[in-house]
MARPA-878073 format. One record per residue (C-alpha): residue number from 0; x, y, z. Coordinates in steps of 0.1 Angstrom, whole numbers, plus 5000, padded with zeros to 4 digits. Each point is the difference from the previous one (the first is absolute). Example, Ala and Ser with C-alpha at 12.3 -4.5 7.8 and 13.67 -1.06 7.14 Angstrom:
<r><n>0</n><xx>5123</xx><yy>4955</yy><zz>5078</zz></r>
<r><n>1</n><xx>5014</xx><yy>5034</yy><zz>4993</zz></r>
//
This chain:
<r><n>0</n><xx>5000</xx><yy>5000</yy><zz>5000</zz></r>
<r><n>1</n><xx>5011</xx><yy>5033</yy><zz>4987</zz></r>
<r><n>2</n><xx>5009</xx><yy>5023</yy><zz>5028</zz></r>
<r><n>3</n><xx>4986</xx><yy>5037</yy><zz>5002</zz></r>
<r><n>4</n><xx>5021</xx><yy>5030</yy><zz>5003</zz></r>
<r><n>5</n><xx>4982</xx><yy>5028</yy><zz>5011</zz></r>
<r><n>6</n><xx>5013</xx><yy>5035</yy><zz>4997</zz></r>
<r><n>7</n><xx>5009</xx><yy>5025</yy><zz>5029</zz></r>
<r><n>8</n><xx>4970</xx><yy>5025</yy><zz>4998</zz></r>
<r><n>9</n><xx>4978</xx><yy>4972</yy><zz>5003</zz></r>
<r><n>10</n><xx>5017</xx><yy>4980</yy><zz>5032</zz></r>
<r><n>11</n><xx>4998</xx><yy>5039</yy><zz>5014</zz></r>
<r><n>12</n><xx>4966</xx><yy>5003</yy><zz>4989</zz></r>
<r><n>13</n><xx>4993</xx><yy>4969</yy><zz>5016</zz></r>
<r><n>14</n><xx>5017</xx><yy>5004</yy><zz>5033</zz></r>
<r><n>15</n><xx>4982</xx><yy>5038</yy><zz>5003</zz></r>
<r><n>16</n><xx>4969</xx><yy>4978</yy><zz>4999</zz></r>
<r><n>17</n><xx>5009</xx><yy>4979</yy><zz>5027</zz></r>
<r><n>18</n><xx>5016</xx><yy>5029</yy><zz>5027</zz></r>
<r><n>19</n><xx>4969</xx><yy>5021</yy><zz>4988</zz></r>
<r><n>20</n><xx>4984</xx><yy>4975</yy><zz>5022</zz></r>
<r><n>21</n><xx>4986</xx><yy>4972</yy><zz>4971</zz></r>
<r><n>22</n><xx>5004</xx><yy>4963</yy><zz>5013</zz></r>
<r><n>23</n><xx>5027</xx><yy>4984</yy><zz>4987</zz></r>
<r><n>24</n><xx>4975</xx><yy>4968</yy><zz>4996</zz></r>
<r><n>25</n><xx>4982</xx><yy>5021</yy><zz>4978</zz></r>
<r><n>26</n><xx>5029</xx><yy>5016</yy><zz>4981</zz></r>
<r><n>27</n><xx>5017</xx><yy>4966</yy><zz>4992</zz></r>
<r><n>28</n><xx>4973</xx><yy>4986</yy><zz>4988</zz></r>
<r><n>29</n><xx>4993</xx><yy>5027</yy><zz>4973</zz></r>
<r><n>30</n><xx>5031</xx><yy>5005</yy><zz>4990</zz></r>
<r><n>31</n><xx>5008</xx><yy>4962</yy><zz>5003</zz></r>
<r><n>32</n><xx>5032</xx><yy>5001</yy><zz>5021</zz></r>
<r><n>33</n><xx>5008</xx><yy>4984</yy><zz>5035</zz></r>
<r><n>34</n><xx>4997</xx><yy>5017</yy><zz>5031</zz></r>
<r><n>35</n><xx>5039</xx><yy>4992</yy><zz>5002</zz></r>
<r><n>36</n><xx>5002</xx><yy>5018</yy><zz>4969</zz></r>
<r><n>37</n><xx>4985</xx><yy>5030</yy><zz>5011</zz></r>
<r><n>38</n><xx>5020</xx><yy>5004</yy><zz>5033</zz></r>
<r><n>39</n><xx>5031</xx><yy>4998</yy><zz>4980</zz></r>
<r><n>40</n><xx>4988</xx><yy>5026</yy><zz>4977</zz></r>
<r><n>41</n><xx>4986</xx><yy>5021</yy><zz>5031</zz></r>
<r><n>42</n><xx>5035</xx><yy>4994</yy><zz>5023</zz></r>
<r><n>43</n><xx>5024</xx><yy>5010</yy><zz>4967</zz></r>
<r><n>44</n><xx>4973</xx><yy>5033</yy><zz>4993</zz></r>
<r><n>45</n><xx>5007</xx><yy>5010</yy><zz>5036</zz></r>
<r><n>46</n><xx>5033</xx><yy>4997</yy><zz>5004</zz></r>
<r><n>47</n><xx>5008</xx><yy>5016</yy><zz>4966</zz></r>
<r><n>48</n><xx>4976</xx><yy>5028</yy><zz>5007</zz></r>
<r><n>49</n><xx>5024</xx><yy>5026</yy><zz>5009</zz></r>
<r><n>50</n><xx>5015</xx><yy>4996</yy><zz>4961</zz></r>
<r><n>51</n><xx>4970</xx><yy>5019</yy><zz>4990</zz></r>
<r><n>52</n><xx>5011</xx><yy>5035</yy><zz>5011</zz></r>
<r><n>53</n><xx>5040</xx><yy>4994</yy><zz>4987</zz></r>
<r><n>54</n><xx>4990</xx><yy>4998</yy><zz>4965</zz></r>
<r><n>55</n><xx>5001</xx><yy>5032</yy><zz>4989</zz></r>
<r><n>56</n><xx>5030</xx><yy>5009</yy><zz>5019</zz></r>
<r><n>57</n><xx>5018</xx><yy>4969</yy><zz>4982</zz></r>
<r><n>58</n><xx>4990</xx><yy>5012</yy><zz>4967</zz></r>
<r><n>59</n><xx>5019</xx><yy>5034</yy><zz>5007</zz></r>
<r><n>60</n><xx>5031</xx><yy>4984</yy><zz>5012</zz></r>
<r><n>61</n><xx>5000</xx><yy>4975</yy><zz>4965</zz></r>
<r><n>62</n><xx>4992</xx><yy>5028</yy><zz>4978</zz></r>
<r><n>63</n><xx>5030</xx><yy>5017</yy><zz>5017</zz></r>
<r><n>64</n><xx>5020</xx><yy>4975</yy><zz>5002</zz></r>
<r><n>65</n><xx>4999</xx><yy>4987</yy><zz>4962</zz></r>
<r><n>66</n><xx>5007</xx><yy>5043</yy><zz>4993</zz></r>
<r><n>67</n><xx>5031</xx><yy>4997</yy><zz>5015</zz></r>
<r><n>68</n><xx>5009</xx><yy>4966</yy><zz>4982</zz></r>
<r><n>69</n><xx>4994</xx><yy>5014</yy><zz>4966</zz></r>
<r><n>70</n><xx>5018</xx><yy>5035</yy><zz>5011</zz></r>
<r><n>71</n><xx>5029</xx><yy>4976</yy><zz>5011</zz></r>
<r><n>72</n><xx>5001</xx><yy>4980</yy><zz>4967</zz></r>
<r><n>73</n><xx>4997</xx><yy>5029</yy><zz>4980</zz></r>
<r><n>74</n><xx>5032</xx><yy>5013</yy><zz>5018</zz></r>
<r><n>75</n><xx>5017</xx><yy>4962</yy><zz>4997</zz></r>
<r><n>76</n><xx>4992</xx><yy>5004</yy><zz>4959</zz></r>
<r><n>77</n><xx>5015</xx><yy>5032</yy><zz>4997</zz></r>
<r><n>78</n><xx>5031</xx><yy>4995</yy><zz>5019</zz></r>
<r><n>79</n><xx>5003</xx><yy>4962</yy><zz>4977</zz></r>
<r><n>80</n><xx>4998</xx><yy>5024</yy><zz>4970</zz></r>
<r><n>81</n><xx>5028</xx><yy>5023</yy><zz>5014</zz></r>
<r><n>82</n><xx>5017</xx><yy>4974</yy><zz>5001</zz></r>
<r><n>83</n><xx>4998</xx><yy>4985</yy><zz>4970</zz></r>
<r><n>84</n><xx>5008</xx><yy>5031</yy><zz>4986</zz></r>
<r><n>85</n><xx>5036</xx><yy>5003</yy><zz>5017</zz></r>
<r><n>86</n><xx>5004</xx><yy>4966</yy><zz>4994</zz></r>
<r><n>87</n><xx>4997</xx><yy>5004</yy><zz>4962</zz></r>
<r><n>88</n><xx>5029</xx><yy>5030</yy><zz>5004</zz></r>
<r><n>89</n><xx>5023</xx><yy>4981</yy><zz>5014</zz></r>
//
């Protein structure tokens, strides 16, 4: 039997249903999932929670750091050209 693979908004959208105050009796047997299942789900969601507010800070710091890696192999190419340059006149 072919194994499911359900996609992250809906695990979160079904673990908001069960902390909303659903029962998980109820919830597993809609969506078809064990109640194991769903405290796995609802124990990862909790403890990864705080992620939700370091996003956009993240973001920033990749956006600034891949600046600075093209800024630094801009510089790398240019100095490789000088080189090649005073290479070619010796």
């Amino acid at each position: 039997m072919k194994r499911r693979q359900w996609d992250s908004k809906t695990k979160a959208k079904i673990v908001l249903e069960g902390l909303s105050g659903k029962p998980v009796s109820e919830l597993c047997s809609q969506y078809q999932i064990s109640q194991n299942q769903y405290y796995q789900w609802r124990d990862k969601f909790l403890v990864e929670a705080h992620r939700a507010f370091e996003v956009k800070e993240k973001v920033g710091e990749v956006a600034r750091l891949k600046a600075k890696a093209q800024k630094l192999q801009q510089i790398i190419g240019a100095l490789t050209v000088e080189l090649k340059k005073s290479e070619d006149e010796l």
